[in-house]
Z-matrix of the N, CA and C atoms (Angstrom, degrees):
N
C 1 1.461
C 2 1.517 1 107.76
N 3 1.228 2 117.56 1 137.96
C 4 1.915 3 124.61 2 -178.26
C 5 2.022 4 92.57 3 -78.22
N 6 1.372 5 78.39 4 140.95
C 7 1.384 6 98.45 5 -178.30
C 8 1.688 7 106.61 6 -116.66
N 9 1.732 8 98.68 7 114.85
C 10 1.468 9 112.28 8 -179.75
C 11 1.428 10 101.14 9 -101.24
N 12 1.535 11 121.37 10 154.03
C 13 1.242 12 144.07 11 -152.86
C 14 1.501 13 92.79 12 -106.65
N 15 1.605 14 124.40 13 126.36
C 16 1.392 15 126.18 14 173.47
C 17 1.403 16 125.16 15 -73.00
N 18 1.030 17 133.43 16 136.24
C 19 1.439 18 127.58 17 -159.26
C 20 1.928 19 112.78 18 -107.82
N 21 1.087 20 83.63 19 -46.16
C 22 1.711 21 101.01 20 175.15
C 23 1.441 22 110.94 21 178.39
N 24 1.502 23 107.84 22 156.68
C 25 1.375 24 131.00 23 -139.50
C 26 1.801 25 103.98 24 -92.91
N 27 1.523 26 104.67 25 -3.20
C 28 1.419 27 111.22 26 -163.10
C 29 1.382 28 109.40 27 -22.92
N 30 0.940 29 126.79 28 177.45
C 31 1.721 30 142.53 29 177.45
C 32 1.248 31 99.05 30 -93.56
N 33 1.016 32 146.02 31 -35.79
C 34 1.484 33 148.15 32 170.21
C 35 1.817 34 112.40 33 -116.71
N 36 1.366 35 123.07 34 125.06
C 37 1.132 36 134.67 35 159.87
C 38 1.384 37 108.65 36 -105.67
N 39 1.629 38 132.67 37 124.56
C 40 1.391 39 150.58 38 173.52
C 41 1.373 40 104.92 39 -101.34
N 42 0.943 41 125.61 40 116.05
C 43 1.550 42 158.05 41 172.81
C 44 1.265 43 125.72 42 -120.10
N 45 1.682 44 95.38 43 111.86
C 46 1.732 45 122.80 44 -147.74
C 47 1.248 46 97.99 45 -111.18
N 48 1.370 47 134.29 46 129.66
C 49 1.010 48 145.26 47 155.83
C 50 1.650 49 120.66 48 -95.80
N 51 1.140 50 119.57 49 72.54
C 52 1.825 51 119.11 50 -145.62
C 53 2.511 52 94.66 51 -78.25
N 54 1.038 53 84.61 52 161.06
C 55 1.340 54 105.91 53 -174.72
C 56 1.641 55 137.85 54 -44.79
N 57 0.881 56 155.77 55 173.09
C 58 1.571 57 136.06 56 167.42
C 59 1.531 58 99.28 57 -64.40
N 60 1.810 59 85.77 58 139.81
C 61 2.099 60 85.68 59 -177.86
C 62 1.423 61 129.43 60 59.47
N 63 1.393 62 94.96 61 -33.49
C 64 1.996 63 90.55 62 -163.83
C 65 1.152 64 110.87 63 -48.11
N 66 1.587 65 132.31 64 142.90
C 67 1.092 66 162.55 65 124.85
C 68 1.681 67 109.57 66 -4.62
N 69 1.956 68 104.84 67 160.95
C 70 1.366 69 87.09 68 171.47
C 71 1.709 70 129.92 69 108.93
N 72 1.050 71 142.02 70 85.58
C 73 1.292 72 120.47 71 -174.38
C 74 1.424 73 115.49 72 -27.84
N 75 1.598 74 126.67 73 -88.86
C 76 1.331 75 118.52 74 -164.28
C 77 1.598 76 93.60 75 -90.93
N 78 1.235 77 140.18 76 22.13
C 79 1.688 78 135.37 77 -175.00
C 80 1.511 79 105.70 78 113.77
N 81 1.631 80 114.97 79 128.02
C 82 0.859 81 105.88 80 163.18
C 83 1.843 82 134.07 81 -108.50
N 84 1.461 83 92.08 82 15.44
C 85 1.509 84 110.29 83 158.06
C 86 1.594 85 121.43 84 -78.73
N 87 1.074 86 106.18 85 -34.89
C 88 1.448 87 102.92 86 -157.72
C 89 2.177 88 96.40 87 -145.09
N 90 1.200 89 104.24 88 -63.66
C 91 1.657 90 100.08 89 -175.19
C 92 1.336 91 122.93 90 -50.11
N 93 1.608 92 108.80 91 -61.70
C 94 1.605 93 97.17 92 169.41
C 95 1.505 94 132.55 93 -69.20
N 96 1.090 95 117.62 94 -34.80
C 97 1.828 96 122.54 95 162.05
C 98 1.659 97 109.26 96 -43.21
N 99 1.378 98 117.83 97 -39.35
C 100 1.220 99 126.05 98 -126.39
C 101 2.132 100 78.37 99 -99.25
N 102 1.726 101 114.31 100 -54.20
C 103 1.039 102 132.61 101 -176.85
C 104 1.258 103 105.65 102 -37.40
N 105 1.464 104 120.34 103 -64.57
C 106 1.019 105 135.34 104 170.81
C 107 1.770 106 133.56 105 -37.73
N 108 1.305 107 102.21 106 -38.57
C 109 1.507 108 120.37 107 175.57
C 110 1.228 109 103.79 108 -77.39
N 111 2.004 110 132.85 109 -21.35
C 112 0.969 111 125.80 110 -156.78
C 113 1.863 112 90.70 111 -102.03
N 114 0.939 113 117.44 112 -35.29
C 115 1.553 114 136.73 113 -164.00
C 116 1.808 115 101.41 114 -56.96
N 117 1.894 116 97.14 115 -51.67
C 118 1.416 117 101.45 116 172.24
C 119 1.271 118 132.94 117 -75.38
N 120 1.277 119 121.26 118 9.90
C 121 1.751 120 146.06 119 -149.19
C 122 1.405 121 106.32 120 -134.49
N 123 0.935 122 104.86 121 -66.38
C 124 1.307 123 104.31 122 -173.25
C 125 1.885 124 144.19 123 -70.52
N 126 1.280 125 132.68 124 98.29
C 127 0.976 126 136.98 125 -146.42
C 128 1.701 127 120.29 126 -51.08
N 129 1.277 128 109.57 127 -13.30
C 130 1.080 129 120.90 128 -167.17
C 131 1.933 130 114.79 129 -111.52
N 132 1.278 131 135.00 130 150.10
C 133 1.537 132 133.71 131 146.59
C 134 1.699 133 104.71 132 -18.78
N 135 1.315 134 97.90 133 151.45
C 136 1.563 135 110.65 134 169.52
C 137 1.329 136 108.72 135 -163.12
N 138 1.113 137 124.66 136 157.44
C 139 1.789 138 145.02 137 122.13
C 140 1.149 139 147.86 138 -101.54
N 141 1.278 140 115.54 139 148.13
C 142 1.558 141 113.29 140 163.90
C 143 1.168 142 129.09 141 -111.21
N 144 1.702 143 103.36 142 143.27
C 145 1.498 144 105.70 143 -171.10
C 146 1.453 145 94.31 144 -130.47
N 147 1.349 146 114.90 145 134.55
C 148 1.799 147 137.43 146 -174.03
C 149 1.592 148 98.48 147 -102.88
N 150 1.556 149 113.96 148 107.22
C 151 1.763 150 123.33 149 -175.17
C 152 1.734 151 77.77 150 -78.39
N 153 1.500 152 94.06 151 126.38
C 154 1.037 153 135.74 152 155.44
C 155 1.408 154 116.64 153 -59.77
N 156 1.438 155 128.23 154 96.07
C 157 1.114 156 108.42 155 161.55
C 158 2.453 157 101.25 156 -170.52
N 159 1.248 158 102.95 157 -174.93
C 160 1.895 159 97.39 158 -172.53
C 161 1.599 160 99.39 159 -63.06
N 162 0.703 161 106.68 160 -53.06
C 163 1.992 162 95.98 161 -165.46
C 164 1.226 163 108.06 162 59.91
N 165 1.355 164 111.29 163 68.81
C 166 1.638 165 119.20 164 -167.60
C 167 1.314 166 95.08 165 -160.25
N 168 1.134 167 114.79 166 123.64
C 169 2.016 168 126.55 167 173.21
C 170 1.485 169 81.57 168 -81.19
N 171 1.276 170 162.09 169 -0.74
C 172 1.478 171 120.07 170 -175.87
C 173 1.729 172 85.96 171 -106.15
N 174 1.329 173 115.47 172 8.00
C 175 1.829 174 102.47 173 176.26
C 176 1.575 175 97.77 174 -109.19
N 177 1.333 176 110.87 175 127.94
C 178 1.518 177 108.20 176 -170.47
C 179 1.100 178 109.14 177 -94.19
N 180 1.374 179 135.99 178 17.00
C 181 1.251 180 139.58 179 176.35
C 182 1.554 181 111.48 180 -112.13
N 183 1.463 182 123.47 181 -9.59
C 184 1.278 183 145.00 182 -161.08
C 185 1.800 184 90.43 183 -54.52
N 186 1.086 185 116.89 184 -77.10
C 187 1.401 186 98.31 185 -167.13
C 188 1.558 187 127.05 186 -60.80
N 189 1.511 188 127.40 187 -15.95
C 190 0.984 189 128.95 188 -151.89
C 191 1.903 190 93.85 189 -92.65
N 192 2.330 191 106.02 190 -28.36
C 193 1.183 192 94.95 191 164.91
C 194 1.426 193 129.84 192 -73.34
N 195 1.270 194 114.60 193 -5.96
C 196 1.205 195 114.44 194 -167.57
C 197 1.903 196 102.04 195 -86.54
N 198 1.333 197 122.91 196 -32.89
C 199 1.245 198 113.01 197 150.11
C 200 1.397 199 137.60 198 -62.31
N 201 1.120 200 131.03 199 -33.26
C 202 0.972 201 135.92 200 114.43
C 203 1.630 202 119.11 201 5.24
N 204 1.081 203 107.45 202 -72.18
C 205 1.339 204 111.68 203 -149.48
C 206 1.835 205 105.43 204 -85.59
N 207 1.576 206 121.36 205 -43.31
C 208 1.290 207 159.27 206 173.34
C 209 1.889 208 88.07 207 -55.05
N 210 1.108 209 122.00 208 -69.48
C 211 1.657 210 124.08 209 -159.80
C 212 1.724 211 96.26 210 -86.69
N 213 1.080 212 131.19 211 -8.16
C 214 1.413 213 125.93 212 153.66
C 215 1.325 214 122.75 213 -71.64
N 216 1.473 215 108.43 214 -33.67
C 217 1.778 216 127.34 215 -171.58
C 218 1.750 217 92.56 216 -76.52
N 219 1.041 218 108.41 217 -61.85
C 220 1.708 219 110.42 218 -171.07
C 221 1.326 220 120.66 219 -38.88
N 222 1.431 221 95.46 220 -64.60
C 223 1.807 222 127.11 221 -170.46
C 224 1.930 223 90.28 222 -47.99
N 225 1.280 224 117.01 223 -58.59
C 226 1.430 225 133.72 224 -167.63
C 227 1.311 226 91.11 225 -59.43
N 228 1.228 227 110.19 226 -80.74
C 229 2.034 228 105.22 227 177.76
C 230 1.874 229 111.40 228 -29.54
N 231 1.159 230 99.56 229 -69.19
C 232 1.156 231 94.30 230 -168.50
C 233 1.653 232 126.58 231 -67.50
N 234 1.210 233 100.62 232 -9.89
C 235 1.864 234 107.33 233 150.45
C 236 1.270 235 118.01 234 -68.18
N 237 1.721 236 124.68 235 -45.63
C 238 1.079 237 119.45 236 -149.37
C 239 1.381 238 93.71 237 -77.70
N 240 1.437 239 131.46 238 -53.37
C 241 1.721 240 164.18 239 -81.32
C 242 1.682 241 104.22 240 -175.33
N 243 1.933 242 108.67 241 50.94
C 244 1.217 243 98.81 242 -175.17
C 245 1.635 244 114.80 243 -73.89
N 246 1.147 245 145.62 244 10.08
C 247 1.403 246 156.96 245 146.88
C 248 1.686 247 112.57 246 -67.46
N 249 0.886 248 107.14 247 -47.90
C 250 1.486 249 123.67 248 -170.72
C 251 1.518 250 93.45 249 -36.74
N 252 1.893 251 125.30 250 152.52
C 253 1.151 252 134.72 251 169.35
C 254 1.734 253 104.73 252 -130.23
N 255 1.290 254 118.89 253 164.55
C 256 1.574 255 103.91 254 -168.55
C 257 2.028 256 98.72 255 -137.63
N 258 1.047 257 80.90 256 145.77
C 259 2.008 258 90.96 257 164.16
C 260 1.039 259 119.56 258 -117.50
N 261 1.181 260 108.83 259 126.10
C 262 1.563 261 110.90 260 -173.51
C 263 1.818 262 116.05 261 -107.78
N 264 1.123 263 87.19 262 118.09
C 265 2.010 264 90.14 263 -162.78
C 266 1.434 265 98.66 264 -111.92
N 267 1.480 266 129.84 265 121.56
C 268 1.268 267 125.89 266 155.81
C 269 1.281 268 125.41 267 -131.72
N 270 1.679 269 117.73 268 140.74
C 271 1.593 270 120.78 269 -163.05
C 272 1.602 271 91.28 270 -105.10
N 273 1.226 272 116.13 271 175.57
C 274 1.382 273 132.39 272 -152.54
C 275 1.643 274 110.70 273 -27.60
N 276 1.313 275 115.20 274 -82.25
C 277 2.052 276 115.82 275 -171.33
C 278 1.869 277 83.22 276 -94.16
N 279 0.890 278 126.94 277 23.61
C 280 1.487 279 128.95 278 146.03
C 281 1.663 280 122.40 279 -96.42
N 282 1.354 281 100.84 280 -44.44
C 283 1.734 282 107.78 281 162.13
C 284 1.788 283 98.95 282 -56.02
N 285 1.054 284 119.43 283 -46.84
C 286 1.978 285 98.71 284 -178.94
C 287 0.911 286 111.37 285 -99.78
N 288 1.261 287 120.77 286 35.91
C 289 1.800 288 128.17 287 166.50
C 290 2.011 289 84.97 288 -98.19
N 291 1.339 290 114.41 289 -45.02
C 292 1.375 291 129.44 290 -161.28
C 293 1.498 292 102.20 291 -79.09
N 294 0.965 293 132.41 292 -53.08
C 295 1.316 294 149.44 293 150.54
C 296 1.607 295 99.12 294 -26.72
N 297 1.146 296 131.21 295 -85.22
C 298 1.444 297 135.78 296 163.09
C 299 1.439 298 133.98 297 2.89
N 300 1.752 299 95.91 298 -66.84
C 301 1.093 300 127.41 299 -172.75
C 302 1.590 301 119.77 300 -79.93
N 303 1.732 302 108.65 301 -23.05
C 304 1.489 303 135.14 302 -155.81
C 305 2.156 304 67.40 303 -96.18
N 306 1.470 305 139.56 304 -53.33
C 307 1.173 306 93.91 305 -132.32
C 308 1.621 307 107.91 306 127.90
N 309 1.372 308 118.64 307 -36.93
C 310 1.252 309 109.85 308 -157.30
C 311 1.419 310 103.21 309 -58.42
N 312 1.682 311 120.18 310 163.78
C 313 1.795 312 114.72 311 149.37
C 314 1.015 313 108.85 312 -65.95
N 315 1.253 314 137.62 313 -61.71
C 316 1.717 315 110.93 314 -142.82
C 317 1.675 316 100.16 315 -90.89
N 318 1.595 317 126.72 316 18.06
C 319 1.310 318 121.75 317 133.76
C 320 1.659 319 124.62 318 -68.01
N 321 1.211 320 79.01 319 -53.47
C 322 2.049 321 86.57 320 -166.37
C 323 1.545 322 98.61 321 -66.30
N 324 0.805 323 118.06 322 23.01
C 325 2.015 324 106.18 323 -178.59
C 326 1.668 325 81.62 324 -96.97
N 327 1.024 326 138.52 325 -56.07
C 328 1.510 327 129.93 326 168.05
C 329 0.885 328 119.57 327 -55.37
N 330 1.604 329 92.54 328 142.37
C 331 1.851 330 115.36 329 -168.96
C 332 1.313 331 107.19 330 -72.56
N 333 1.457 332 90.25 331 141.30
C 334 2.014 333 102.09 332 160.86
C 335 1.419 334 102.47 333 82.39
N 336 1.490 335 120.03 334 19.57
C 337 1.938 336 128.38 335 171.92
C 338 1.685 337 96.61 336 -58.18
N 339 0.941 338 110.60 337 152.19
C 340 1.330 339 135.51 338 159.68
C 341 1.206 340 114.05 339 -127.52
N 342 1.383 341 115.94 340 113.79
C 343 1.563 342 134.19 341 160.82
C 344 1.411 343 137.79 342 -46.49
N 345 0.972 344 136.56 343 113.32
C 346 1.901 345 98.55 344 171.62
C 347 1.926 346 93.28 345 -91.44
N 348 1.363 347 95.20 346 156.15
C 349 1.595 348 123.58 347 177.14
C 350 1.499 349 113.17 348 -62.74
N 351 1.275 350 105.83 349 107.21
C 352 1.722 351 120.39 350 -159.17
C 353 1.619 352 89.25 351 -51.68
N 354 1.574 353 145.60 352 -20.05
C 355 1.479 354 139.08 353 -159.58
C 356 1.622 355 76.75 354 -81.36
N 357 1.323 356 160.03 355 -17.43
C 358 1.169 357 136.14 356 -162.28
C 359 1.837 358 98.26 357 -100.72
N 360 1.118 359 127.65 358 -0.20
C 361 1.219 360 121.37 359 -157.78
C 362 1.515 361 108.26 360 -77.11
N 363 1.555 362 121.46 361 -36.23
C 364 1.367 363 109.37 362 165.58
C 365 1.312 364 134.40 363 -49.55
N 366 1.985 365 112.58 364 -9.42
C 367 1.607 366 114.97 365 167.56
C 368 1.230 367 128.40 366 -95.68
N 369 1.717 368 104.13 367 8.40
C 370 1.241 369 121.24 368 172.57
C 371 1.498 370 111.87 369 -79.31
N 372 1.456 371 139.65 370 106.66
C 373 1.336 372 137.92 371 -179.44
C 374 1.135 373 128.01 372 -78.79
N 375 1.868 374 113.40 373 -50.77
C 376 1.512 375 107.99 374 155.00
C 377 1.660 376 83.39 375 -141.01
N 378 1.283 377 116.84 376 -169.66
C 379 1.471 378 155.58 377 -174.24
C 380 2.309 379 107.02 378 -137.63
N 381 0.878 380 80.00 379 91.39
C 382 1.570 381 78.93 380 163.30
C 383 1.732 382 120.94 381 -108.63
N 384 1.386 383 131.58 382 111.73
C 385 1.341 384 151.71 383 -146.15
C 386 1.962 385 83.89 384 -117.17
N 387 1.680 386 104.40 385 134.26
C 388 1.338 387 104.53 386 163.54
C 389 1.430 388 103.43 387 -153.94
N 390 1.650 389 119.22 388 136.87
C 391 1.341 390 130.44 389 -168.54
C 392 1.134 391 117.89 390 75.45
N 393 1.610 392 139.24 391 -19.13
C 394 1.277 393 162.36 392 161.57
C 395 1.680 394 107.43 393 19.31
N 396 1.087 395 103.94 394 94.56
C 397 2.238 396 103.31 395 -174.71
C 398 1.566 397 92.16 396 -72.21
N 399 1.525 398 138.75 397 -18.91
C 400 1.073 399 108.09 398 160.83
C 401 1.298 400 154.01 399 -73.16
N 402 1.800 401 84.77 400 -8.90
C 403 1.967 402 88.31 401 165.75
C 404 1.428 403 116.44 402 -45.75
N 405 1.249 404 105.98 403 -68.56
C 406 1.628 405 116.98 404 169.11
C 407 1.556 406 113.94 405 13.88
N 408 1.257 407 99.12 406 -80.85
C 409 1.544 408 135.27 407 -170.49
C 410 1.723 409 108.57 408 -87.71
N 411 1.603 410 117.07 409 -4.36
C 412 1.342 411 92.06 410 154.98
C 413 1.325 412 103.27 411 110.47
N 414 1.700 413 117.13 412 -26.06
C 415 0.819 414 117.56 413 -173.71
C 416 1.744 415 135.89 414 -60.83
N 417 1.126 416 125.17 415 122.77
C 418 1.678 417 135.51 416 161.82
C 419 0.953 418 122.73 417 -73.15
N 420 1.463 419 134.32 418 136.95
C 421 1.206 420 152.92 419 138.28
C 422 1.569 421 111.88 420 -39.20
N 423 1.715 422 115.32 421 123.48
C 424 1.350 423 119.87 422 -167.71
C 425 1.512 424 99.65 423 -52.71
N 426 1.478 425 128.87 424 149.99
C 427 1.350 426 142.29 425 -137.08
C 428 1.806 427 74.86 426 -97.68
N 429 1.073 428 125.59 427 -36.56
C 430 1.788 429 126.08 428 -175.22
C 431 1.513 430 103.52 429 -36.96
N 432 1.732 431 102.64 430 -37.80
C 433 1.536 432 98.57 431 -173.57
C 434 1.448 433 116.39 432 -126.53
N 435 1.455 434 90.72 433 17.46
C 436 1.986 435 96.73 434 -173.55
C 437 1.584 436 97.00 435 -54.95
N 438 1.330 437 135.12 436 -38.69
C 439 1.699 438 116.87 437 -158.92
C 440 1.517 439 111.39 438 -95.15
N 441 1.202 440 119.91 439 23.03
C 442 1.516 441 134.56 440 159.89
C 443 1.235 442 107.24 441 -132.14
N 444 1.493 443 143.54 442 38.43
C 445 1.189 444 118.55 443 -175.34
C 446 2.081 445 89.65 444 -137.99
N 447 1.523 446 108.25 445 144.70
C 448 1.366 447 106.97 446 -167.58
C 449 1.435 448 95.19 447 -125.88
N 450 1.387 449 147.96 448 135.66
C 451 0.989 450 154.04 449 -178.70
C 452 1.580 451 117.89 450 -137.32
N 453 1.535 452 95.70 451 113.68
C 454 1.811 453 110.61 452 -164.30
C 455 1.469 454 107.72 453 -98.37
N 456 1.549 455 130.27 454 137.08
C 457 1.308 456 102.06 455 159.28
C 458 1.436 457 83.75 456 -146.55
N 459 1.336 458 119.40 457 156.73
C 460 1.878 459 136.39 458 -135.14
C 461 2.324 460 68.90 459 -114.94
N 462 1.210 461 99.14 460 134.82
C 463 1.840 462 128.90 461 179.09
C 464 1.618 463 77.88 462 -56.00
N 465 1.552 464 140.91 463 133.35
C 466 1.907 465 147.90 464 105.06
C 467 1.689 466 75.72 465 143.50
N 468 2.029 467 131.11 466 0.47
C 469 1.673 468 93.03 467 179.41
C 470 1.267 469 113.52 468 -67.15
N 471 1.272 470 112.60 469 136.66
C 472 1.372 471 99.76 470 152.93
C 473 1.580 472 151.83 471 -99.33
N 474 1.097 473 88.70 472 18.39
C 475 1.891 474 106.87 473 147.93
C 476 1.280 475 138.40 474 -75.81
N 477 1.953 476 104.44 475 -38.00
C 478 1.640 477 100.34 476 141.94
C 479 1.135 478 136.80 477 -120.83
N 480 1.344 479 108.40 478 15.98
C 481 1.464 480 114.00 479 175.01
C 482 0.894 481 141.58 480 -122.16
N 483 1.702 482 111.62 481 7.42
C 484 1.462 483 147.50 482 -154.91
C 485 1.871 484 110.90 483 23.53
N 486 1.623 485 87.18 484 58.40
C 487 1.609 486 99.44 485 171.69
C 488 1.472 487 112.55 486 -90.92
N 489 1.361 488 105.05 487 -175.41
C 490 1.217 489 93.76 488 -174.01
C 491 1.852 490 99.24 489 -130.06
N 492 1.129 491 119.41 490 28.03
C 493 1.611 492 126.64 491 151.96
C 494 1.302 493 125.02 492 -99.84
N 495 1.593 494 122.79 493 102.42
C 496 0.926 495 123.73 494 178.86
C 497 1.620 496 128.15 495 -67.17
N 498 0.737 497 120.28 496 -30.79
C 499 1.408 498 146.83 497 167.13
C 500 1.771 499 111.67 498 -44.25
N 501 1.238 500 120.78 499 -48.67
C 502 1.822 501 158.06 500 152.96
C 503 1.511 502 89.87 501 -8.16
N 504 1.754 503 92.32 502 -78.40
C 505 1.373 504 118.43 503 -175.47
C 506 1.889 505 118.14 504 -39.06
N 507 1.330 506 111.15 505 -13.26
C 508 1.233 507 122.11 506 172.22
C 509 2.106 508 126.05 507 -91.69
N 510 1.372 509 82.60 508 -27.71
C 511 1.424 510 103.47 509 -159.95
C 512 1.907 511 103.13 510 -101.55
N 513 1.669 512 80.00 511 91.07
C 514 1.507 513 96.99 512 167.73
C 515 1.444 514 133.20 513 -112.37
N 516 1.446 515 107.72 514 -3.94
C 517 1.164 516 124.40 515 -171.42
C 518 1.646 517 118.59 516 -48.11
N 519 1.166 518 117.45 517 -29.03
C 520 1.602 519 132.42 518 -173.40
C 521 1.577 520 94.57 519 -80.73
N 522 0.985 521 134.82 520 -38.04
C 523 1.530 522 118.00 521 169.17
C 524 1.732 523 127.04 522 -69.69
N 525 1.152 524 117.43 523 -41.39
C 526 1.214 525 143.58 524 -167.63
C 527 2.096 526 88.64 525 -39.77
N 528 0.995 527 126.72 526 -66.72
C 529 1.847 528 114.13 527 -165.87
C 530 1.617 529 94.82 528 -77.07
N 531 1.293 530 136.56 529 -8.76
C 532 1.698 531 126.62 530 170.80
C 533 2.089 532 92.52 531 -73.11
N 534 1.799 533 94.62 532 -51.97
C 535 1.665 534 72.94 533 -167.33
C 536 1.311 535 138.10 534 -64.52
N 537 1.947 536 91.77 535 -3.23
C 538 1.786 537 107.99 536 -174.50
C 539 1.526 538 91.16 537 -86.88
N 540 0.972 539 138.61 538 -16.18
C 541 1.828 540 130.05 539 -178.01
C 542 1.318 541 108.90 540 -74.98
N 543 1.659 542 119.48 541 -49.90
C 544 1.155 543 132.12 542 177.68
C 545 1.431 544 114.23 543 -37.58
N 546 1.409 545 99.57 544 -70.24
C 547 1.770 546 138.38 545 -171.82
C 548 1.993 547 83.44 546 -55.71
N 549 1.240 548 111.20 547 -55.75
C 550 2.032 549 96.32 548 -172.50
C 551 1.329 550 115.32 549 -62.80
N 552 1.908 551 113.12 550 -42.34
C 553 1.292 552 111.55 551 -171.43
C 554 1.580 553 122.00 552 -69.40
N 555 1.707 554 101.08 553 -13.75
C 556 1.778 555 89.51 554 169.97
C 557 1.622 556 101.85 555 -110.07
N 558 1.485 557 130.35 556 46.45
C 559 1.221 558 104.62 557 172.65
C 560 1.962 559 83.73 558 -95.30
């Protein structure tokens, strides 16, 4: 198992899975805007942690590192930081990095998934999913975390909505204070 280095003990760790390519420390479509909305919302300490990994469709291993990379960060948190609670936020081939990691099927049918260990799931608080290419296809969030998990996708994307505005696919901003209510009402 990859061993990630603990950073601080916050009461909340946010764990970003940011988008194909996107720009941005943790994303600048959706993670850093999004961090920010949560930072001013939320009653409690926090951090952010940016899963390390290509976010590149021409690397065919890209999602499987990004689990990888996400269930190394946790496992490590949650050794270091046994109080600690975590959010798990993922934007488009970051939602099936999250998907992946949660458990889902139509993640784990791809090779080289990394799980996190269902004993960690009570430090999971919510899961917020945005642009999600597995709607498409039908796909669910493993039922372990279906009743904390919120999944946004903006009316013409067509990554989850098989729209035909590409642009859509950018515009998340109108969710961002629903996912900070979510994210408060189950701390």
């Amino acid at each position: 198992m990859p061993i990630a280095l603990a950073r601080s003990c916050a009461t909340v760790d946010i764990v970003i899975a940011r988008g194909t390519q996107e720009p941005g420390y943790l994303g600048a479509a959706v993670g850093d805007p999004l961090y920010g909305v949560l930072r001013a919302h939320l009653p409690v300490d926090t951090t952010a942690h940016r899963v390390e990994y290509p976010a590149d469709l021409l690397v065919p291993s890209s999602v499987s590192d990004g689990t990888r990379a996400m269930v190394g960060h946790l496992s490590a948190q949650a050794a270091a930081c046994p109080d600690q609670r975590f959010v798990l936020v993922g934007y488009s081939q970051g939602a099936v990095v999250t998907h992946g990691v949660l458990g889902s099927a139509a993640a784990t049918a791809l090779p080289g998934i990394w799980v996190l260990d269902p004993g960690l799931s009570p430090r999971i608080v919510a899961v917020l999913l945005f642009g999600d290419p597995l709607r498409l296809v039908g796909g669910a969030v493993a039922p372990l975390y279906a009743d904390r998990t919120v999944n946004y996708c903006t009316a013409g994307d067509p990554v989850c909505a098989g729209g035909v505005f590409p642009t859509a696919h950018g515009a998340y901003g109108w969710a961002f204070t629903a996912a900070a209510r979510h994210v408060d009402a189950r701390l």
